[in-house]
C-alpha positions as CSV (number, residue, x, y, z in Angstrom):
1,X,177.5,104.9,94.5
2,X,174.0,104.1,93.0
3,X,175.3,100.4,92.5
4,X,176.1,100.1,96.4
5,X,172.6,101.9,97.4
6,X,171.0,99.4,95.3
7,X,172.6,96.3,97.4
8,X,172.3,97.9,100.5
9,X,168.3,98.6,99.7
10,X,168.2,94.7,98.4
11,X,170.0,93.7,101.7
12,X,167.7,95.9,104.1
13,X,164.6,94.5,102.5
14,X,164.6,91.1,102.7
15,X,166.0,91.4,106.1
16,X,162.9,93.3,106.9
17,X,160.9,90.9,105.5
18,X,162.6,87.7,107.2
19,X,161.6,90.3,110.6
20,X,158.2,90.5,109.4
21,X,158.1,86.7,109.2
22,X,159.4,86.0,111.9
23,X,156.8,88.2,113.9
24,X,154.0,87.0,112.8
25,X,155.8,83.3,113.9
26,X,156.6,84.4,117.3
27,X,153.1,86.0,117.6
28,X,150.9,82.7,116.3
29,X,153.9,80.4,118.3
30,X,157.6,79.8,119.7
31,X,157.9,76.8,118.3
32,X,157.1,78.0,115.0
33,X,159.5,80.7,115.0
34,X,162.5,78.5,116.3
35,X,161.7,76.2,113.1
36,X,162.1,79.1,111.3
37,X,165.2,80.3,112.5
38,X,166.8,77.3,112.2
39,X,165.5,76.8,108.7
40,X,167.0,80.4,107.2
41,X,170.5,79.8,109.1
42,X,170.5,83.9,109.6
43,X,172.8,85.4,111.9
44,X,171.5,88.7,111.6
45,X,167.8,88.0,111.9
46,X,168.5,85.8,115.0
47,X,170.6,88.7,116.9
48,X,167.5,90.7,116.4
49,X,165.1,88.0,117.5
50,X,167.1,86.7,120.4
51,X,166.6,89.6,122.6
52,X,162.7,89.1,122.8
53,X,163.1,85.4,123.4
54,X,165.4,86.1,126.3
55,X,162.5,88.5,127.5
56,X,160.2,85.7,127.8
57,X,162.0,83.6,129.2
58,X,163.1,86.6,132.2
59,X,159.8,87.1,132.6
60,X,159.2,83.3,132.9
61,X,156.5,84.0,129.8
62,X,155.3,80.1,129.1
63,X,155.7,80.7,125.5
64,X,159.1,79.2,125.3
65,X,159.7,75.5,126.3
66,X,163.1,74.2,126.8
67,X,162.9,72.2,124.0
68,X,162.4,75.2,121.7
69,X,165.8,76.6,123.6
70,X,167.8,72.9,123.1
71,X,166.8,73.5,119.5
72,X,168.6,77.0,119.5
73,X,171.6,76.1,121.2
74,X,173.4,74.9,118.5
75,X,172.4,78.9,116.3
76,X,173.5,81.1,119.5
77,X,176.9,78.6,119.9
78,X,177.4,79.6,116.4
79,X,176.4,83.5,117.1
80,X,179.0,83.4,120.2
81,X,181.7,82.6,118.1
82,X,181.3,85.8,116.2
83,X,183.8,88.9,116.8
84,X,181.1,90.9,117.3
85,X,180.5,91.8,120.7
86,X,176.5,92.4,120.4
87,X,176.3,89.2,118.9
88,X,178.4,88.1,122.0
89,X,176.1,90.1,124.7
90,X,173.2,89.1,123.1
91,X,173.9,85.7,123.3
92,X,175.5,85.4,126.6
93,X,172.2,87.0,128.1
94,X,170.0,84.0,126.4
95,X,171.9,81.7,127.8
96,X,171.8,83.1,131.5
97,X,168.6,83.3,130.6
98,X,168.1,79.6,129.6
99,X,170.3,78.4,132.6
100,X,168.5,81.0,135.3
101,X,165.0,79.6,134.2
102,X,165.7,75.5,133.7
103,X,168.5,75.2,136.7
104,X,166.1,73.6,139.1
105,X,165.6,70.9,135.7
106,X,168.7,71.0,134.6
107,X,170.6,70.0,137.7
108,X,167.9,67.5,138.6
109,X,168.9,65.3,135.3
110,X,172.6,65.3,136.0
111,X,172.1,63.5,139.2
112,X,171.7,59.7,139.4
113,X,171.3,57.4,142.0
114,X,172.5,53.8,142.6
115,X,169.0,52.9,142.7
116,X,167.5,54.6,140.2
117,X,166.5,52.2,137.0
118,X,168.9,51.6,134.0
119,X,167.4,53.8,131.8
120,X,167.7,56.6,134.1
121,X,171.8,55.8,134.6
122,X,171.8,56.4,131.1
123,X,170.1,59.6,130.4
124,X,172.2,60.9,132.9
125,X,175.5,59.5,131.4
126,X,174.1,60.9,128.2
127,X,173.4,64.3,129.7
C-alpha cells in the first residue's frame, strides 16, 4: 500500500505544480499559457485549465484571441475523443464557447464573392 501512496503523492504533485505554472501563465498572459499547454501535451492539466478559458471567453474577457483558441483546437479535439464524459462536457462548452464568441468572424471568412480578389477566393477555399 505504501508503494501505491508513494506514486499517487508523485502523481498529485507534479500535477499541482504544472497547475501552479500554468497560473502564474494565465495570470502574466493567454498566449503564454496556450504555449504551455501545448508544449506539456497534458490531458489532465488542460481539463482543469479549460474551464477558466471558456469563462473568459463567456464573459467576452479580451484575454483570449482567436488565435490562441485555433492553437488549442487541435488539444480539446484530442480531449473529446476521451471516454470520459467531463473531459467531453468540458470540451464541448469551450467550443460553444469559441463558436458563440467568433460566429460573426467566422461566418464572415467562409463567404466569398465573385468579385472579391484572388487571394481572398483562396482563403476562403482554404477555410
Amino acid at each position: 500500500i505504501s508503494k501505491d501512496h508513494d506514486t499517487m503523492t508523485q502523481v498529485l504533485f507534479g500535477r499541482n505544480l504544472k497547475l501552479n505554472v500554468a497560473l502564474t501563465l494565465w495570470r502574466r498572459n493567454a498566449g503564454e499559457l496556450v504555449a504551455y499547454l501545448i508544449r506539456i501535451q497534458d490531458t489532465g492539466v488542460l481539463v482543469d485549465c479549460l474551464p477558466v478559458i471558456t469563462k473568459s471567453l463567456q464573459e467576452e474577457k479580451p484575454c483570449m484571441s482567436v488565435g490562441c483558441c485555433v492553437d488549442l483546437f487541435p488539444l480539446v479535439k484530442n480531449m473529446l475523443r476521451s471516454s470520459f464524459e467531463e473531459y467531453l462536457v468540458v470540451g464541448l462548452h469551450w467550443v460553444q464557447s469559441v463558436i458563440k464568441k467568433w460566429w460573426p468572424e467566422l461566418s464572415e471568412k467562409g463567404k466569398c464573392t465573385s468579385d472579391g480578389h484572388p487571394e481572398d477566393r483562396y482563403v476562403c477555399s482554404n477555410f
